[in-house]
N, C-alpha and C positions, 0 to 999 in steps of 0.2 A: 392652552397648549395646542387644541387643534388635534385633528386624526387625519394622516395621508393617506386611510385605508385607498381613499376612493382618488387618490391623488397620484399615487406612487406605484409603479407595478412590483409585483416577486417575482423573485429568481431565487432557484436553487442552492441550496447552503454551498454545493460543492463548485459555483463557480465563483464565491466571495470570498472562501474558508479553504484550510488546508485541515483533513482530519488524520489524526496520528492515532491509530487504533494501538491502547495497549497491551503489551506483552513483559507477563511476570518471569522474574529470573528465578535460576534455582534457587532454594531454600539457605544452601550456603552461603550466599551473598546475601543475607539478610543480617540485621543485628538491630540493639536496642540500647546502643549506646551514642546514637549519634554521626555514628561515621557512613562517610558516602554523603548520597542524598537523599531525601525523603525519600519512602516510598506509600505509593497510595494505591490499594487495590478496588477500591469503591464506594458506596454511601456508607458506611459505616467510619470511615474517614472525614467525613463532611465535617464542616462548622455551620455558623450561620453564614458566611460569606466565605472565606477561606476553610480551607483540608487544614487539620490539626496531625502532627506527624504522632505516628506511636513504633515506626519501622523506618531503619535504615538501608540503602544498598548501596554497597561499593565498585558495584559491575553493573549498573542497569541496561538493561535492552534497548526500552525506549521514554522517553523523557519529552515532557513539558517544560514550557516558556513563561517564563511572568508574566503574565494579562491572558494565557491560554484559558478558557473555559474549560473546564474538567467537567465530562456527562458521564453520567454511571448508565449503561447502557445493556447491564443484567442486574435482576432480582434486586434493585425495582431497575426499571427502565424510565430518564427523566429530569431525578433530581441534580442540580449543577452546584456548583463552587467555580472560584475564581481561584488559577494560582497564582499565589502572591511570590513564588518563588521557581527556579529549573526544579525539576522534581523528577523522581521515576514514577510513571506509570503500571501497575497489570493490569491484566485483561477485561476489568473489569468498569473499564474507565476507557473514553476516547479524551485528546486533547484536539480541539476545536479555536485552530490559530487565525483569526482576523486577517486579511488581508487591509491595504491602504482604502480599500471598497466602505469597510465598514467597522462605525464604531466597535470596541469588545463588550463596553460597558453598555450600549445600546441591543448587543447582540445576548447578552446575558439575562437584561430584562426578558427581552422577547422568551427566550428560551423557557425562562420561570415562566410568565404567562401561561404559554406551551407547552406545561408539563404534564397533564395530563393527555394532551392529542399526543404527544412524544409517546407515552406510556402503552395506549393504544396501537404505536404500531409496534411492540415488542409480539413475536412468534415463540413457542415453547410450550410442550404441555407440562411441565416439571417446572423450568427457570422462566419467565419470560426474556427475552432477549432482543435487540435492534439491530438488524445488518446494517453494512456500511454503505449499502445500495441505497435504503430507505434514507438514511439519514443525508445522501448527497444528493437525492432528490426536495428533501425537505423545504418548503417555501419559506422564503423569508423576503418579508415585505422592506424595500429598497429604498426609503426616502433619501435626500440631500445630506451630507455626511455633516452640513451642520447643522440640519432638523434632529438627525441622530444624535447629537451632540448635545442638543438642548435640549430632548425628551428626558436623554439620558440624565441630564443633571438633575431636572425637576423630580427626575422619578429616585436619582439616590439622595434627594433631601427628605424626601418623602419616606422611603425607605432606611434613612438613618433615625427620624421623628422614633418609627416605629421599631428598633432595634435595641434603642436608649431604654423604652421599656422591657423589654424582651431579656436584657443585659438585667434588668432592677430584679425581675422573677427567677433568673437566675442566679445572681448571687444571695437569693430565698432559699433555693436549690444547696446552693453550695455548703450556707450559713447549716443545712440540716443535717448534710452530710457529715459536715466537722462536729456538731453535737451528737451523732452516734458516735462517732468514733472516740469522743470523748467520755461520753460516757458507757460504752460497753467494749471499748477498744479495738482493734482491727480483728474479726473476726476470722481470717486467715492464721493467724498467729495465737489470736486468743489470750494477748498477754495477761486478762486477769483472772483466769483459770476458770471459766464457767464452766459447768459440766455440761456435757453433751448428750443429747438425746436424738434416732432416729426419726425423720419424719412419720414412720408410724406410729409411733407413740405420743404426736401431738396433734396428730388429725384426725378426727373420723372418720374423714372417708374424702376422697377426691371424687367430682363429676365430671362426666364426660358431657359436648355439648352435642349441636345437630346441625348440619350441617345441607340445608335442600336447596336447589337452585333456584336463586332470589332475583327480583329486579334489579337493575343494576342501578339504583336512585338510591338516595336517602327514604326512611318510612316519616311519612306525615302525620301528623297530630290526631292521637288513639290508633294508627294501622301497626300490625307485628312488624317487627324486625329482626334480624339478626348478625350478631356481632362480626365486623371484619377483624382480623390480627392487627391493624390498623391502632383498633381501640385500646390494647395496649403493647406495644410496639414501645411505645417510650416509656414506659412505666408509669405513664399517668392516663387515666380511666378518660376514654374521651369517646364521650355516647353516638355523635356523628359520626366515627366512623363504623355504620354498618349499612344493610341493606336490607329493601323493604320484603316481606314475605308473601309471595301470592297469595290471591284472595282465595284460590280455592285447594290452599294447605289448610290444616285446622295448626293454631301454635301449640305447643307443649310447654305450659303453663312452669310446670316444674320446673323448666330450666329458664327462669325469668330468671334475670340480673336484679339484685337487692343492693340495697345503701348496706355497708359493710363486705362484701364480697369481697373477697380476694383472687384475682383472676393469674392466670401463670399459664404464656402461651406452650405448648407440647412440643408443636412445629414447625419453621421456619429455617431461613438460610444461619450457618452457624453462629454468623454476628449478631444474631438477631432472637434467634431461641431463648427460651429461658427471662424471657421478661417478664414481667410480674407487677400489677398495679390495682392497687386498693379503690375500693369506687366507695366515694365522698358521698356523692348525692349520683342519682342518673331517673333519664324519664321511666317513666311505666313501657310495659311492651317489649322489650329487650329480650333478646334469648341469645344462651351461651351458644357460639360457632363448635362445630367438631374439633376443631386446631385450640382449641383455649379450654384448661383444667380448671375446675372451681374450686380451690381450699378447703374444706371444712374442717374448723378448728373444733378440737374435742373440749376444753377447758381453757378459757381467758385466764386463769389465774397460774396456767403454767407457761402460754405463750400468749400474747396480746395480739390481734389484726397489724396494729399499726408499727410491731416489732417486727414482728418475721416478716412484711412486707420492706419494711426498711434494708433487714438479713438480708432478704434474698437481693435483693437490689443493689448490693454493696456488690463494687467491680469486681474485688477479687472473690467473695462467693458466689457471684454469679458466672466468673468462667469455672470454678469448681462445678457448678452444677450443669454448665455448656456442656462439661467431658464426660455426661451420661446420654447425650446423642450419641444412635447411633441409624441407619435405615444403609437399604442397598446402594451404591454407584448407580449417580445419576439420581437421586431422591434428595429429598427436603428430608434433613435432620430431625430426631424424629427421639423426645423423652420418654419411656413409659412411665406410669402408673407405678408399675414395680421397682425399677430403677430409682423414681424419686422420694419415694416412699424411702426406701433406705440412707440418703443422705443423712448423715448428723448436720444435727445444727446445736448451735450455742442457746444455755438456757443464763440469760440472767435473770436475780433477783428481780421479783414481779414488781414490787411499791418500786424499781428503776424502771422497769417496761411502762407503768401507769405514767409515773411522770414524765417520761418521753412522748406516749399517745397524748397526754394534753396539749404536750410543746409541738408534735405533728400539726394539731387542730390549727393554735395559733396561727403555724405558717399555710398553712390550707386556707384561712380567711385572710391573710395578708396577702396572698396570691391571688387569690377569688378577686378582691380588691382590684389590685392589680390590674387583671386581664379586664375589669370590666369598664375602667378606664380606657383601657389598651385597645377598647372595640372601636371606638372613633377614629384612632391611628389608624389603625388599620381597614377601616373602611375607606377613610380618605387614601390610603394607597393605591386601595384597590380599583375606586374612581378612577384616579387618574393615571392607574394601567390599563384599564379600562377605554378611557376614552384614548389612550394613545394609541393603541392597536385593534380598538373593533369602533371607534369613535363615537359610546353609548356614555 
């Protein structure tokens, strides 16, 4: 494929792109039936390449193009999608239109590449956030629009390789979703009358974690580390994301992360709060963040680990327990201890909880599987985004 790093000069996004900074309509112009057009207020809208609607508007403000690239440009600042359709934008989203200058789909790799330099120019002590200054200064390396062209292809064959699996661990995902529901039925509704109990009467005790100011790396092999919201953010336990702990903190052993743990972030932006993810296996050295609760179940034989992580993680209990945020204007949303503690939750029959935690196992090793297939995909992508934009 070749690199133009050393071939081609940059220019600035803002004289290739046109950016539509967006802006949310009132709340009465919203709906959930379909009418209007989409609307998208940020990552929490994301797919894996396309925004998945969950909100309508009939009066939009301002509005995306098909092939516009949609950047979420607060809390995170970075992550992109492609829209596949006119859409409404809020504010929390730019659309970022192509000129005849340059590919979209050339322009969208680069951007993923450059999610994390993206990320870094976000300002905010609360939100991080991207001005429109930064981002129309933002370089963007220039080659021949049919160099663009053909990086571009190579890289979404590349990138569909690795999606095909991504698509297989997902519908694992889904397949688990549908056997809770099948067998303890929507917990919103509760249609098979399980009784309910408050979360203080099936945990011992929640922990609080610690929270010092870390290197901003990954920790290397035996050095502490501690957890970012990162690690469970999607509801599934993922050890890399944390950071390493100075050499001259001492760790606080006590709040190592264990096989079995069940993790439930406090604090985070509202989409995002209230995640909850079971850790399968994780390295040594781990220690819980301040932003992330540790479960502690009093009795397996009244609630299972791999039940009430299921519970909590089902959509619709999980915006029930979103609506015990609360913190001041202008703050990260914010659970207590107290507040969660009193939720009810659904108690079924235990010999149903066992045979569910073994049927979790199964798809845990069939996804383990999976992903470790999936590392070759995905390395080969990464090569050769790699060599398309830094030429390594």
């Amino acid at each position: 494929m070749g690199s133009w790093k050393s071939k081609f000069d940059s220019v600035p996004l803002g004289e290739i792109c046109q950016l539509i900074a967006g802006q949310s309509p009132p709340s009465r112009d919203y709906n959930n039936n379909g009418e209007g057009l989409p609307f998208y207020q940020g990552k929490a809208d994301f797919g894996e390449l396309y925004p998945e609607p969950r909100v309508w508007c009939f009066r939009p403000i301002k509005t995306a193009e098909t092939n516009d690239i949609l950047l979420s440009v607060r809390a995170p600042v970075g992550p992109t999608n492609l829209a596949n359709e006119k859409c409404c934008i809020g504010r929390g989203l730019y659309a970022i239109r192509a000129s005849e200058k340059v590919s979209h789909k050339f322009l969208l790799h680069y951007f993923r590449f450059m999610e994390r330099s993206l990320a870094q120019l976000g300002t905010g002590s609360t939100f991080k956030a991207i001005t429109k200054s930064a981002l129309l200064t933002f370089e963007i390396p220039l080659p021949t629009l049919s160099a663009q062209r053909r990086i571009a292809a190579i890289l979404d064959k590349a990138d569909a390789i690795r999606r095909k699996r991504q698509a297989t661990i997902k519908l694992a995902d889904d397949f688990l979703r549908a056997t809770f529901l099948d067998m303890f039925g929507d917990p919103v509704t509760n249609p098979k009358g399980w009784k309910t109990l408050p979360l203080k009467d099936v945990l011992e005790r929640i922990d609080s974690g610690w929270s010092p100011r870390c290197y901003d790396r990954e920790p290397s092999e035996g050095e502490w580390g501690v957890l970012k919201l990162g690690a469970v953010t999607t509801c599934s336990y993922i050890e890399r994301e944390s950071k390493a702990l100075p050499s001259d903190l001492s760790p606080r052993p006590e709040l190592e992360v264990q096989k079995g743990d069940l993790l439930f972030t406090r604090k985070n932006t509202y989409d995002l709060v209230a995640a909850c993810a079971l850790v399968h296996s994780t390295r040594s050295k781990l220690l819980l963040s301040d932003l992330i609760f540790r479960l502690r179940i009093k009795d397996p034989k009244t609630v299972t680990p791999a039940y009430l992580w299921a519970l909590l993680t089902h959509a619709g209990k999980r915006k029930q327990i979103q609506g015990l945020a609360g913190g001041a204007a202008g703050s990260m949303p914010n659970i207590s201890k107290g507040r969660l503690m009193e939720q009810e939750i659904e108690i079924p029959d235990n010999d149903l909880q066992i045979k569910f935690s073994l049927f979790l196992s199964k798809i845990i090793d069939l996804k383990n599987k999976l992903i470790s297939k999936g590392e070759g995909t995905e390395l080969l992508f990464k090569s050769l985004t790699q060599r398309a934009f830094r030429g390594g």
